[in-house]
GUTIKE-255229 format. One line per field, with one value per residue (C-alpha): chain; residue in three letters; x, y, z; residue number from 1. Coordinates in nm, 4 decimals. Layout:
chain (A	...);
resn (ALA	...);
px (X	...);
py (Y	...);
pz (Z	...);
resi (NUM	...);
END
This chain:
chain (A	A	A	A	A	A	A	A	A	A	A	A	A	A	A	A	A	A	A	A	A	A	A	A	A	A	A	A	A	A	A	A	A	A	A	A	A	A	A	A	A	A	A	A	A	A	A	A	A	A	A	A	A	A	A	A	A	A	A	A	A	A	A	A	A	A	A	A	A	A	A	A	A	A	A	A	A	A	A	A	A	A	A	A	A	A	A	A	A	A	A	A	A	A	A	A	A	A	A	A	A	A	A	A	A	A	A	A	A	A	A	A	A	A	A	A	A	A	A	A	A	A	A	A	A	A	A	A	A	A	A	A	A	A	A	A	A	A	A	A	A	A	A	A	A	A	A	A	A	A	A	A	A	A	A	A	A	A	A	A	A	A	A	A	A	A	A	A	A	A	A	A	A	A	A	A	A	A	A	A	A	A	A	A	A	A	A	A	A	A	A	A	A	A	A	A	A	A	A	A	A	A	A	A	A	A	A	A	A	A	A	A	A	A	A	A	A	A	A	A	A	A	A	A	A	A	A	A	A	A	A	A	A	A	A	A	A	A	A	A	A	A	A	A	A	A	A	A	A	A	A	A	A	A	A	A	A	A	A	A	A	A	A	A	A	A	A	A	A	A	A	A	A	A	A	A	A	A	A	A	A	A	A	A	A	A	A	A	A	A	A	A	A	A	A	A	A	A	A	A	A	A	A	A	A	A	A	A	A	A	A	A	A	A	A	A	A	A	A	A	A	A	A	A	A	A	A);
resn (UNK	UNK	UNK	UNK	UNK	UNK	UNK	UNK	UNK	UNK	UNK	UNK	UNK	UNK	UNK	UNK	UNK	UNK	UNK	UNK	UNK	UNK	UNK	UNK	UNK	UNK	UNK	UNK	UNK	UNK	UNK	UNK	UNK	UNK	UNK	UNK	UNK	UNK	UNK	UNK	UNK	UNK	UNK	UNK	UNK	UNK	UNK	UNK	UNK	UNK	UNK	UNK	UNK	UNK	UNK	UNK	UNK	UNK	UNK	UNK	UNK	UNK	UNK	UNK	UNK	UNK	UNK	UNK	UNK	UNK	UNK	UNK	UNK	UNK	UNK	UNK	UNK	UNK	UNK	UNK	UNK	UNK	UNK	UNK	UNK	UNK	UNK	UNK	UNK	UNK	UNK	UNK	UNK	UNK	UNK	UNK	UNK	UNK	UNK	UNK	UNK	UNK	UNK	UNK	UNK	UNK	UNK	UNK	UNK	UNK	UNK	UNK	UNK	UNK	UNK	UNK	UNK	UNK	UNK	UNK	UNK	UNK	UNK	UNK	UNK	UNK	UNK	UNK	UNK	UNK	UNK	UNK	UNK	UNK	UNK	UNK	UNK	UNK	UNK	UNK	UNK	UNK	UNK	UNK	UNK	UNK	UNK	UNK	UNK	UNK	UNK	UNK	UNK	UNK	UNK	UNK	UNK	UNK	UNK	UNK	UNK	UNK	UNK	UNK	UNK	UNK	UNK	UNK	UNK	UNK	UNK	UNK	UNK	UNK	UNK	UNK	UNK	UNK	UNK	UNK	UNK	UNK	UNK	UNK	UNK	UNK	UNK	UNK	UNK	UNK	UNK	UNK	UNK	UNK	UNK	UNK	UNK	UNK	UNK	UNK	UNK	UNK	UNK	UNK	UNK	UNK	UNK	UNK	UNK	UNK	UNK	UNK	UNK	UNK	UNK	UNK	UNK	UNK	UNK	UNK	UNK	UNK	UNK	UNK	UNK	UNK	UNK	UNK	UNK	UNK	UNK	UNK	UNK	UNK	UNK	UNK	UNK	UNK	UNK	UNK	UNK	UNK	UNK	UNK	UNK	UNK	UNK	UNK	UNK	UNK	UNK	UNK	UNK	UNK	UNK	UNK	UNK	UNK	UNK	UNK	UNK	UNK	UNK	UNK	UNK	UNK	UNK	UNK	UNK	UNK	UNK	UNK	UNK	UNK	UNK	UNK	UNK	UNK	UNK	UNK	UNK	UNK	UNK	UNK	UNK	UNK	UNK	UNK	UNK	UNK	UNK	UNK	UNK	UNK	UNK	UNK	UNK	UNK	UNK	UNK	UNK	UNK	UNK	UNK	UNK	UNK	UNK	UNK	UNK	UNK	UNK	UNK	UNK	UNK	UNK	UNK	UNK	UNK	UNK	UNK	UNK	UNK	UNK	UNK	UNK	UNK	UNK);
px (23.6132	23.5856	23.2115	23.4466	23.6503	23.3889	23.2378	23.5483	23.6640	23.3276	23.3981	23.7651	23.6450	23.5443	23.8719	24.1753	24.2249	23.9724	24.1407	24.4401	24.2278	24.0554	24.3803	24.5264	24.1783	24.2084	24.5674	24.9084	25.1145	25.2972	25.0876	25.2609	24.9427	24.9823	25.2698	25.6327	25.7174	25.4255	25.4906	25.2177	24.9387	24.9238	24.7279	24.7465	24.5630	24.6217	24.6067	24.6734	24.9588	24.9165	25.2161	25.5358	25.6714	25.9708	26.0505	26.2368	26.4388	26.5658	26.6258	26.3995	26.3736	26.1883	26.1946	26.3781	26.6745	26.5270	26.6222	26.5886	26.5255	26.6558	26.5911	26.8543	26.6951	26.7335	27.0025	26.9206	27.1477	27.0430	27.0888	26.9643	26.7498	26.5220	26.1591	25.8345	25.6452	25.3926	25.2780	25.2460	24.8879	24.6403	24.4842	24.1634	24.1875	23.9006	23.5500	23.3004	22.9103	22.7198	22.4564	22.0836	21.7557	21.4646	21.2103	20.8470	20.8381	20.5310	20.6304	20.4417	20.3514	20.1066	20.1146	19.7982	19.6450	19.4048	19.1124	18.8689	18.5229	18.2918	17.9818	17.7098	17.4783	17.1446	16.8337	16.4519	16.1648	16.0762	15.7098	15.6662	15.3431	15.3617	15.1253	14.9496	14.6979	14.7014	14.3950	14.2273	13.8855	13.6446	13.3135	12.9894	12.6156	12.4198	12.2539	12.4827	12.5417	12.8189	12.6768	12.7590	12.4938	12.6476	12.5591	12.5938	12.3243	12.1899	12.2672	12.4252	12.7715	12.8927	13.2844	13.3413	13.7291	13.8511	14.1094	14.4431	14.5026	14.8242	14.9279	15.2023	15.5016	15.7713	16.1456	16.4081	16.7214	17.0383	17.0229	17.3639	17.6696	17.8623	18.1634	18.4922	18.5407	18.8949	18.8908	19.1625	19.2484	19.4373	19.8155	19.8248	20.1030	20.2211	20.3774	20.6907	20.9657	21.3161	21.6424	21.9082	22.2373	22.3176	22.7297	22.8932	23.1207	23.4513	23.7275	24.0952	24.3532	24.6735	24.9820	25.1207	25.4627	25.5465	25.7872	26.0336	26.2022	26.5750	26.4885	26.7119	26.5934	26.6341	26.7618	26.7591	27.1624	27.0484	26.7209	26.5736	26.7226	26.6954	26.9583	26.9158	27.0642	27.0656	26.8955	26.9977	26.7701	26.6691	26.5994	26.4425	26.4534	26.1304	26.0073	25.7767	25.6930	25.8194	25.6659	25.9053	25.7048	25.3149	25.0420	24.9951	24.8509	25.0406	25.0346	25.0810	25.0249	24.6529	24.4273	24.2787	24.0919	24.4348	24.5747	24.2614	24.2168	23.9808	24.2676	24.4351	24.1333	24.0581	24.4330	24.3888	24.0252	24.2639	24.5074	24.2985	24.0812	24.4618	24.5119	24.1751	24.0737	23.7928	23.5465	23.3293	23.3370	23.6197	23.4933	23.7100	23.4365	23.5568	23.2805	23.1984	23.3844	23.6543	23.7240	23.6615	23.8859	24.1479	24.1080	24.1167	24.4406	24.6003	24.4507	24.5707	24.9895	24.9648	24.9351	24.8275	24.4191	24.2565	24.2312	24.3869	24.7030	25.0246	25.1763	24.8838	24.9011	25.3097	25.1838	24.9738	25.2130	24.9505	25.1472	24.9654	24.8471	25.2166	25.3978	25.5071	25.4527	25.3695	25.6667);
py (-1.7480	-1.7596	-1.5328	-1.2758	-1.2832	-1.1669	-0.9399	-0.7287	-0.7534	-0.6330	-0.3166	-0.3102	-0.2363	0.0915	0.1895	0.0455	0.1544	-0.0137	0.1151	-0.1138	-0.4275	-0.3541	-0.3349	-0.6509	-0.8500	-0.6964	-0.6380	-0.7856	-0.5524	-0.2405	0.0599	0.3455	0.5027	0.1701	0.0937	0.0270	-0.1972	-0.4144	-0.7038	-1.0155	-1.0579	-0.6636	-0.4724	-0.0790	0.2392	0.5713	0.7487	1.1378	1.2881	1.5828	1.8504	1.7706	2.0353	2.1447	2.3608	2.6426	2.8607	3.2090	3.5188	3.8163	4.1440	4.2028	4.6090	4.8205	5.0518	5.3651	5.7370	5.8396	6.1883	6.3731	6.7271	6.9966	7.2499	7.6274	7.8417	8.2070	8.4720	8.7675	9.1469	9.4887	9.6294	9.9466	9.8728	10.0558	10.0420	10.2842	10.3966	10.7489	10.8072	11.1501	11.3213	11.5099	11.8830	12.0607	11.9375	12.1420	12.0171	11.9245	12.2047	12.0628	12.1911	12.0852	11.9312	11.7856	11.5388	11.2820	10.9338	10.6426	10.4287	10.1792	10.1791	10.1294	9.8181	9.6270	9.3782	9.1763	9.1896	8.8825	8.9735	8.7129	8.5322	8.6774	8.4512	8.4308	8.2773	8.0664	7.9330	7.6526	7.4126	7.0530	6.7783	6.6052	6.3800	6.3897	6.3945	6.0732	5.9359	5.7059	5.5282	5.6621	5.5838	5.7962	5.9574	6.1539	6.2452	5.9930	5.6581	5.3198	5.0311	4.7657	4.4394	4.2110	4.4768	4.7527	5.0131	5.3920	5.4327	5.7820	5.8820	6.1335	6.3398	6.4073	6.7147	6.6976	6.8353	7.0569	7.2617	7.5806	7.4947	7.7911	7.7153	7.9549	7.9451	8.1647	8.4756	8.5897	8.3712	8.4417	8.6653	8.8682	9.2286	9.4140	9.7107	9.9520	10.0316	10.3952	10.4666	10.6109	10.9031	11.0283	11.3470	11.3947	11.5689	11.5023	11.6917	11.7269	11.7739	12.1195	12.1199	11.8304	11.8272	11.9891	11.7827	11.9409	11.6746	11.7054	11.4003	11.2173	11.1062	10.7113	10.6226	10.3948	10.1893	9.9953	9.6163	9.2706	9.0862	8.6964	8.6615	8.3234	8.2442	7.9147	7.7496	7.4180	7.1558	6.8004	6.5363	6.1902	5.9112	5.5998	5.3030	4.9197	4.7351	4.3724	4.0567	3.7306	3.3812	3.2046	2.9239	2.8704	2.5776	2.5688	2.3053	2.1085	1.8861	1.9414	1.7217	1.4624	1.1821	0.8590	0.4594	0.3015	-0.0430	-0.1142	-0.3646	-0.6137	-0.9379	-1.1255	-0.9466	-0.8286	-1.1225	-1.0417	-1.1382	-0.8291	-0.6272	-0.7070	-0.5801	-0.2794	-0.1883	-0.2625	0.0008	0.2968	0.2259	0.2666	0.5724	0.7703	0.7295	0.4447	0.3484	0.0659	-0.3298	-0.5139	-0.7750	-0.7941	-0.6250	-0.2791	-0.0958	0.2435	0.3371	0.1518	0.3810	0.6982	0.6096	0.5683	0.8649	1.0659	0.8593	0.9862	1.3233	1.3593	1.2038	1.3562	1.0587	0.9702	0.9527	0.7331	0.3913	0.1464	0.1752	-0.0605	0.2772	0.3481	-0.0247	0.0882	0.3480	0.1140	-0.1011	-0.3965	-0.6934	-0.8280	-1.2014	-1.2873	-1.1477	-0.8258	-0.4888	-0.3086	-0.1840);
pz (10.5922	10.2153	10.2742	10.4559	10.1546	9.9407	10.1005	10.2136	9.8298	9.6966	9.9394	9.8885	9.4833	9.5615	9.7392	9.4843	9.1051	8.8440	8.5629	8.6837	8.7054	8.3504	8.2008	8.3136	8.1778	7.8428	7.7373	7.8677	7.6767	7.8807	7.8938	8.0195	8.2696	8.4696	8.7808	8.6211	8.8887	9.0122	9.1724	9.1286	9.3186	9.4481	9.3488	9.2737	9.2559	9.1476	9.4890	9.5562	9.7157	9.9175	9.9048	10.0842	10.3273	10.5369	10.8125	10.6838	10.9968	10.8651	11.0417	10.9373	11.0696	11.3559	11.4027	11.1556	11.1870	11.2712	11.4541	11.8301	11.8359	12.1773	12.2361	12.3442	12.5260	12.4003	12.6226	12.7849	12.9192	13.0894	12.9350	13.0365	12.8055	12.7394	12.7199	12.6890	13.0117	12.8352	12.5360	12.3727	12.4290	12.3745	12.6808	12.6395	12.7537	12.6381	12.4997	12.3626	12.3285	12.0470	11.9778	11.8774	11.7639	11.8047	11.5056	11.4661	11.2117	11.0777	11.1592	10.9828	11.2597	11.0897	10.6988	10.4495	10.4448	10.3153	10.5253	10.3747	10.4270	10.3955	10.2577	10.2876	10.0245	9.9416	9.9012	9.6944	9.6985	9.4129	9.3481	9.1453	9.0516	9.1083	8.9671	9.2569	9.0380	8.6701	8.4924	8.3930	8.2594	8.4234	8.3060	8.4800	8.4689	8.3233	7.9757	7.7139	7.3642	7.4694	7.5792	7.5439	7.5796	7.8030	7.6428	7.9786	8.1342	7.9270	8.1166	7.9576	8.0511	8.0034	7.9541	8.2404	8.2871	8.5574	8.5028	8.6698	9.0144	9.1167	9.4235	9.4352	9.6429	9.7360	9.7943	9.8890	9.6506	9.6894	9.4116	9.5129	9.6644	9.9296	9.8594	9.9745	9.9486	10.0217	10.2012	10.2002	10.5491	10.4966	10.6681	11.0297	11.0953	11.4446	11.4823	11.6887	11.8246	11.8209	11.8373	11.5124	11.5976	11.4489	11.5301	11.6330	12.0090	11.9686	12.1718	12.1682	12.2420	12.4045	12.3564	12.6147	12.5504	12.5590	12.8825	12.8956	13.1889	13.2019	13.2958	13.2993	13.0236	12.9687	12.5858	12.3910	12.2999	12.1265	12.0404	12.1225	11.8614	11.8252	11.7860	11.6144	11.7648	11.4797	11.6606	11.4908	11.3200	11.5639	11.4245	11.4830	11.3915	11.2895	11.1208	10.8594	10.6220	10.2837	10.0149	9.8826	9.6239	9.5009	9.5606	9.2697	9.1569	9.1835	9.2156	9.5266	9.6464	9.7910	10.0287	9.7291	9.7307	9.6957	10.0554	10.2289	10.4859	10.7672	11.0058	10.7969	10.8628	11.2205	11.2441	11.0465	11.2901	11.5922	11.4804	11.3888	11.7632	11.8903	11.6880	11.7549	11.4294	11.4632	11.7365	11.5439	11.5662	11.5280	11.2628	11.0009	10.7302	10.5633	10.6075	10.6302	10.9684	10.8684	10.5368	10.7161	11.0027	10.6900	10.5625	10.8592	10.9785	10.5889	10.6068	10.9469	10.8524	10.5694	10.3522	10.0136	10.0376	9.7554	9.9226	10.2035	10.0608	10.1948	10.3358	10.5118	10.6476	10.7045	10.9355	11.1406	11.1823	11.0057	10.8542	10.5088	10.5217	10.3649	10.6459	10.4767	10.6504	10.3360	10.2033);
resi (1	2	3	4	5	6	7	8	9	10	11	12	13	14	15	16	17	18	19	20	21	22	23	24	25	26	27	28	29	30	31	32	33	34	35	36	37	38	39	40	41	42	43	44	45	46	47	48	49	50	51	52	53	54	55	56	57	58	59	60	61	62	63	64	65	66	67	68	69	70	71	72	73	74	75	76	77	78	79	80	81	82	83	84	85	86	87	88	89	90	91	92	93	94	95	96	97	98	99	100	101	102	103	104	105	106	107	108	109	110	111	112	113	114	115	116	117	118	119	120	121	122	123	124	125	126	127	128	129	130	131	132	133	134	135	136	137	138	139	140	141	142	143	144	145	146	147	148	149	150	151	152	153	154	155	156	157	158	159	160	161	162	163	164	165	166	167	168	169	170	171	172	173	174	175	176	177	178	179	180	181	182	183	184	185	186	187	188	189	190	191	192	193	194	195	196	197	198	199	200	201	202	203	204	205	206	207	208	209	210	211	212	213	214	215	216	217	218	219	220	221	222	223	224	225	226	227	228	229	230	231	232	233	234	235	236	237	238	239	240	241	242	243	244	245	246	247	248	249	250	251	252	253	254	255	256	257	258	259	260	261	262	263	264	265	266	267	268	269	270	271	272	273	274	275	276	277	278	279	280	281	282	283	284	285	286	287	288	289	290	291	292	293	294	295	296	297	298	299	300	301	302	303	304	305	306	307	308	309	310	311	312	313	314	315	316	317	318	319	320	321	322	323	324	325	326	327);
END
């Protein structure tokens, strides 16, 4: 029992308020950061708040006042009335011909232009020498105003040349490249024969007189007009949520080594299974599970999240190893 002890207290450290537990081992005076109204043997740690809300119900407006627009039809009556069934118009009574002549004139029918001519590259013959052996100089037997006694054998070696040998080789190279040339392609004419009007047609015109006819004729008394009807705003009642305090900071009574018992914490596992909010072993450790079931059970009651705290516990319905039920 005492090994369960430790163990849930060494995890239970990282869940309640150090700065409380510092400050009772090194000062006894009243500091004003730490709980006003601590009772011994809890413990305490700063824990956060989230925001407090409310449902707010208020009526808001739903469709505004507005117009309906409803349309009066226009009103006729009938009346007899003199229209034109005809206009005044001209009638053609005499027309006299154009008179022509006729003339022969030279048409352009293909103007001057120029094509170009490709005239092609012209070629020589070039003959040139090339060196097929070069002259050189060789040591013959023989006699000679030139000799040389070979000592090894005595004999007269003579200096003879040999000239150098060449042949004539003939290549064909272009003299003149090939070129353009424009030639001017002179402008074609057609003669031909065609008639000029010499006195235009002569038309004499005679008017016709417009004619008119009594009908019954449908005249507009009144127009179309609209008429606007005023149509009431509707409204609606809704809800929303309205925040009544902020989130904060603040101390609240948590799980420590003094009032963490396993049986507390086998209780505590027990309750968040119930709830939905745990699905591990029920062995009386505080383990991981066991704070994330916590704070998903806060986050989800909108509790204060920081550690196991005694309203938390409250919730759960868990009773602390001295019978209390957290408040």
């Amino acid at each position: 029992m005492s090994g369960h002890r430790i163990h849930a207290g060494l995890l239970l450290a990282a869940l309640i308020a150090s700065p409380l537990a510092l400050a009772q081992q090194t000062t006894t005076a009243y500091d004003a950061s730490l709980p006003l109204l601590a009772r011994p043997g809890e413990c305490y740690a700063r824990v956060y708040t989230p925001p407090q809300f409310k449902t707010v119900t208020e009526s808001v407006l739903r469709k505004a006042a507005s117009e309906r627009i409803e349309i009066v039809p226009e009103r006729y009556e009938w009346a007899e009335e003199t229209v034109m069934v005809k206009p005044a118009s001209e009638r053609i009574v005499e027309v006299v011909p154009a008179e022509y002549r006729w003339e022969e004139q030279s048409v352009l029918v293909k103007p001057e232009s120029e094509r170009i001519e490709q005239v092609p590259a012209t070629y020589r013959n070039v003959t040139e020498r090339q060196l097929v052996r070069p002259a050189s100089q060789q040591w013959q037997r023989g006699r000679g105003l030139v000799e040389k006694v070979d000592n090894l054998t005595g004999d007269i070696m003579c200096l003879v040349e040999t000239p150098a040998e060449y042949r004539d080789v003939t290549r064909s190279e272009v003299d003149q490249p090939a070129t353009t040339r424009r030639v001017t392609v002179p402008a074609e004419y057609q003669t031909v024969r065609r008639q000029v009007l010499v006195k235009e047609a002569e038309v004499r015109r005679e008017t016709v007189p417009a004619q008119y006819q009594t009908v019954k004729v449908r005249k507009l008394v009144e127009p179309a007009r609209e008429q606007r009807i005023a149509v009431p705003a509707e409204y609606q009642t809704v809800s929303r949520e309205e925040k009544i305090s902020d989130g904060r900071m603040e101390w609240r009574g948590v799980l420590c080594q003094t009032n963490a018992t396993p049986d507390t914490v086998r209780a505590l596992q027990n309750a968040l299974k119930s709830a939905g909010f745990y699905s591990g072993p029920i062995d009386g450790r505080i383990g991981s599970g066991t704070v994330d079931g916590v704070r998903r059970y806060q986050a989800a009651n909108g509790l204060a999240q920081g550690g196991i705290t005694l309203e938390t516990l409250q919730g759960l319905g868990v009773r602390l190893a001295d019978g209390r039920d957290g408040r």
